[in-house]
C-alpha positions as CSV (number, residue, x, y, z in Angstrom):
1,X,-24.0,73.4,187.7
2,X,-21.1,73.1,185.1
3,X,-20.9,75.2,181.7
4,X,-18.8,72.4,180.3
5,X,-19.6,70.5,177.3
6,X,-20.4,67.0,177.6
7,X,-18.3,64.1,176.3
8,X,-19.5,60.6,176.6
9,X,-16.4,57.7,177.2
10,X,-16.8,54.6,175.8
11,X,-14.2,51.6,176.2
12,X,-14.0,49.0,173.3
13,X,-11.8,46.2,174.4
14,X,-11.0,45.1,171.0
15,X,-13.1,45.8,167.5
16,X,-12.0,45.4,164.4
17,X,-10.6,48.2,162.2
18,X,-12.7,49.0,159.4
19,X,-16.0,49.0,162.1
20,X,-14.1,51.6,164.2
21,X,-13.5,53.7,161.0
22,X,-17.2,53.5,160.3
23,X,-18.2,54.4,163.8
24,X,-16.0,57.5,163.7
25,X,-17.6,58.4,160.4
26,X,-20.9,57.7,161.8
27,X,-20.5,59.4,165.1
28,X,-18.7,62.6,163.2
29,X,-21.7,63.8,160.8
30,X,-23.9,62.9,164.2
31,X,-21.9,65.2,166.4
32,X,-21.9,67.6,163.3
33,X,-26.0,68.1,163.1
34,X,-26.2,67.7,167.2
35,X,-27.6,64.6,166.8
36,X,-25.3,63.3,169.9
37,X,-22.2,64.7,172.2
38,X,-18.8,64.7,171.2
39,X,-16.9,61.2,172.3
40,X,-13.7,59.7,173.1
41,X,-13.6,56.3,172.2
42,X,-10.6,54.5,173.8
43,X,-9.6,50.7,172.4
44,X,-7.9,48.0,170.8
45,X,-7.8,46.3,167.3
46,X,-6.6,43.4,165.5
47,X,-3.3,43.4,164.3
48,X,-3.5,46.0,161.5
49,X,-1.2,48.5,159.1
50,X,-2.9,52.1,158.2
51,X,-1.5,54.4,155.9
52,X,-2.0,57.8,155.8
53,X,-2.9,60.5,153.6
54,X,1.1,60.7,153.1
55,X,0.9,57.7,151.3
56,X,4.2,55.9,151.1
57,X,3.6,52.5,150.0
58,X,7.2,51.4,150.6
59,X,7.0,52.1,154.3
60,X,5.5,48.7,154.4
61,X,8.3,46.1,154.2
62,X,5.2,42.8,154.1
63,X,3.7,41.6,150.5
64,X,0.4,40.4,150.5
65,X,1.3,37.0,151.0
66,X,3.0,38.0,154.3
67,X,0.3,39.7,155.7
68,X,-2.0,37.2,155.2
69,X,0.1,34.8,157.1
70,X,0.7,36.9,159.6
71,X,-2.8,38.0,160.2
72,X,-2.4,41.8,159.5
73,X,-5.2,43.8,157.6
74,X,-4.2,46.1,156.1
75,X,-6.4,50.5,155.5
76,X,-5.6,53.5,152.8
77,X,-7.3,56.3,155.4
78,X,-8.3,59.6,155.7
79,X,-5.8,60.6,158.5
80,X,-2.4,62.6,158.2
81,X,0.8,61.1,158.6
82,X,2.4,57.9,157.3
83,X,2.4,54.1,157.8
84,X,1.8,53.2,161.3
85,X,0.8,49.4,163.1
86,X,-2.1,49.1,165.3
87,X,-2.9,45.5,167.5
88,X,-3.3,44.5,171.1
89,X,-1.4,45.6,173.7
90,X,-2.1,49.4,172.2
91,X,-4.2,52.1,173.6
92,X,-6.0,53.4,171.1
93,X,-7.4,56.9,171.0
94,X,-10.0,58.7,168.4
95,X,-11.2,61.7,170.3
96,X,-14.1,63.3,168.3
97,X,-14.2,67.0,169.5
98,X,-15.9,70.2,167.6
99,X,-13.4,72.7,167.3
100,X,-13.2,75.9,166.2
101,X,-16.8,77.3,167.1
102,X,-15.8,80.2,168.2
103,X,-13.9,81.1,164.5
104,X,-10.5,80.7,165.5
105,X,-8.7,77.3,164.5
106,X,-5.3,76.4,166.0
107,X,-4.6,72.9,164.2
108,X,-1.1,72.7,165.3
109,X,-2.3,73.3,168.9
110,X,-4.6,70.6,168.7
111,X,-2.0,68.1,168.0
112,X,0.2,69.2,170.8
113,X,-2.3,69.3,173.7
114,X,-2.8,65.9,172.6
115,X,0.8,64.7,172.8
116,X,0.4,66.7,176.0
117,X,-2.2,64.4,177.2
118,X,0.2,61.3,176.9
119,X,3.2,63.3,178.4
120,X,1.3,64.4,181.5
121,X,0.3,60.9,181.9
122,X,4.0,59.5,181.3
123,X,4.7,61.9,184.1
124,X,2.5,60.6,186.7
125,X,4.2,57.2,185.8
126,X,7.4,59.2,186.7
127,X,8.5,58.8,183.1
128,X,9.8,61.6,181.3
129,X,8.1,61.7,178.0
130,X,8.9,64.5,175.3
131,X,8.5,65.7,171.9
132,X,11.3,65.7,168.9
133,X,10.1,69.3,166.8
134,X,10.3,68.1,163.2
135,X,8.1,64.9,164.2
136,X,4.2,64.4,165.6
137,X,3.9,62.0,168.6
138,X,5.0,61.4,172.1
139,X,8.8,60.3,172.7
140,X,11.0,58.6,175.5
141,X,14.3,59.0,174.7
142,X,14.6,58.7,171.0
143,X,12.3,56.3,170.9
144,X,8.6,56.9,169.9
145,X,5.9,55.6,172.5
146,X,2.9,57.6,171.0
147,X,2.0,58.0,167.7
148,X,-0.8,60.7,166.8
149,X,-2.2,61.2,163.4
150,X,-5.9,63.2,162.8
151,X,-8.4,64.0,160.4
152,X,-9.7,67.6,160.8
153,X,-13.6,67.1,159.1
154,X,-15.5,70.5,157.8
155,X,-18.3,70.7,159.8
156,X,-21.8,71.2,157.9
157,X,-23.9,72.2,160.0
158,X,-21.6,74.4,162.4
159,X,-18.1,76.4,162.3
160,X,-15.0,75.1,162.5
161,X,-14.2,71.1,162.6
162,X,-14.9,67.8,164.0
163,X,-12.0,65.7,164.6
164,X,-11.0,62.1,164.2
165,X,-8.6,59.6,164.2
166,X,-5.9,60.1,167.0
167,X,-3.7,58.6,168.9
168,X,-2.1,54.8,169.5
169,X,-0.2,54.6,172.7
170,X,1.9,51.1,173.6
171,X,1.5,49.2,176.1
172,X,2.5,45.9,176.0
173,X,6.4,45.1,174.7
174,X,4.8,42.9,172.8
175,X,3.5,45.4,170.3
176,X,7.1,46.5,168.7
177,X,7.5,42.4,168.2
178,X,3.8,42.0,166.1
179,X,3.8,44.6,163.7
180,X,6.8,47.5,163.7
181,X,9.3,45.4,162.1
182,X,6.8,44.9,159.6
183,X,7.4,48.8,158.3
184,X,9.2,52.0,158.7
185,X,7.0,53.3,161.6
186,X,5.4,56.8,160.1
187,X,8.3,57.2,157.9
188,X,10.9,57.5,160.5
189,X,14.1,55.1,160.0
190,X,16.1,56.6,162.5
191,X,14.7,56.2,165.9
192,X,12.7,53.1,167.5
193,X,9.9,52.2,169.2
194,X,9.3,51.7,172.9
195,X,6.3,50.8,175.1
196,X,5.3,51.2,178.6
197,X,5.8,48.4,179.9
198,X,9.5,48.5,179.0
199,X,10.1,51.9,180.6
200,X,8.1,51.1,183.3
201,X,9.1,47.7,183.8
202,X,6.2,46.2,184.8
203,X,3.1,44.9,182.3
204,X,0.3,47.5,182.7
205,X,-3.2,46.5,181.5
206,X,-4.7,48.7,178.5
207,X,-7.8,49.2,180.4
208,X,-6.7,50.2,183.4
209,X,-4.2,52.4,181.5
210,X,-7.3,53.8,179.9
211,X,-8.9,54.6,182.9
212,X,-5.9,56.4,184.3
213,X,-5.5,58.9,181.3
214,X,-9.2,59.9,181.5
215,X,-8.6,62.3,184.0
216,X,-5.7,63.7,181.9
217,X,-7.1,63.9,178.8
218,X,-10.1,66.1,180.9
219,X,-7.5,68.7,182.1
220,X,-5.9,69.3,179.0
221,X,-9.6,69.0,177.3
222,X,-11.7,70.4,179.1
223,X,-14.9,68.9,179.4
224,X,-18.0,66.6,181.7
225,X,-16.6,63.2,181.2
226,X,-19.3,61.0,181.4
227,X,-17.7,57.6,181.7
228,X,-21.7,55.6,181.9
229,X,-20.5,54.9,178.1
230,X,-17.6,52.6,179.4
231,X,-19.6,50.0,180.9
232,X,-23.1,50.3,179.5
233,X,-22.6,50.8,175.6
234,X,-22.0,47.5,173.5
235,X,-20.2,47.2,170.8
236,X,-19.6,44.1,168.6
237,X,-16.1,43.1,169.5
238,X,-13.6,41.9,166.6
């Protein structure tokens, strides 16, 4: 018998933005009143700009006549942090954890066991991945392969917080090409942006990469994975 919490895995091969955005809302006040475990939803989405709670407008470069013909949607959210680009070829992350039961709330911490997460991975890879201290995310050189922004939501019906929002890993090379040129990536005109496959040299595929940082993401967050969730849940792809 385990005294670990449980934390159901689901794998969305592509959904669209907005939906994902209502399923962590949804799934937040749910986990809130006990109504269901705490997740970690791993995926991919359409081309799309997000903007967060920072709210710098001219960190996107695109009018609205640009994005349209490029395809790119385009969120005001509830996260912290800047501009940043999510589309295929990403890994992304919205782990939706209660924290902070017990009365003590490190928020800071919570944001570097997640850029942990990535850099343990990374290391498996036998990449050396890092952190830059006056920046969030996960680095390889001085350019950023990991960007992590989160929402920290008030619980209701318990202490402490539920979180959302999270991280976007690339994968593909691909990904700098569709969207980064498109904005100053969370604010930051100094540094680049890198991907996996470039460091690695080789294409990965998102899945499998998903299915590899599982394990990771359980030792740094300790919890019962249950990874049913990957195969068996549906939900309407984008």
């Amino acid at each position: 018998m385990t005294d670990l919490r449980q934390l159901d895995i689901s794998y969305i091969p592509r959904i669209e933005y907005g939906a994902a955005w209502d399923l962590q809302k949804e799934s937040v006040a749910a986990i809130d009143a006990g109504l269901r475990p705490e997740r970690l939803l791993l995926l991919e989405h359409p081309p799309t700009y997000t903007i967060g709670s920072q709210n710098h407008p001219e960190h996107l470069l695109l009018n609205e006549d640009q994005l349209r013909e490029r395809g790119i949607a385009l969120f005001q959210i509830d996260r912290g942090g800047d501009i940043t680009y999510h589309g295929p070829g990403q890994l992304v992350g919205y782990p939706l954890l209660a924290i902070g039961e017990a009365g003590r709330v490190d928020l800071h911490g919570y944001l570097r066991t997640l850029e942990q997460v990535i850099i343990d991975y990374l290391a498996g890879c036998g990449i050396e991945g890092g952190r830059k201290p006056e920046y969030t995310g996960v680095w390889v050189g001085d350019a950023k392969i990991c960007a992590i922004g989160v929402k920290f939501n008030r619980s209701k019906h318990r202490r402490g917080f539920i979180t959302s929002h999270g991280f976007a890993f690339n994968i593909h090379a691909g990904v700098s090409e569709q969207g980064f040129g498109g904005i100053v990536p969370c604010g930051i005109a100094e540094y680049g942006v890198t991907s996996l496959e470039e460091v690695l040299g080789r294409r990965p595929e998102v899945e499998d990469v998903a299915r590899e940082l599982v394990p990771y993401f359980l030792e740094r967050f300790p919890y019962q994975g249950n990874l049913a969730a990957w195969d068996l849940e549906k939900i309407p792809s984008a």
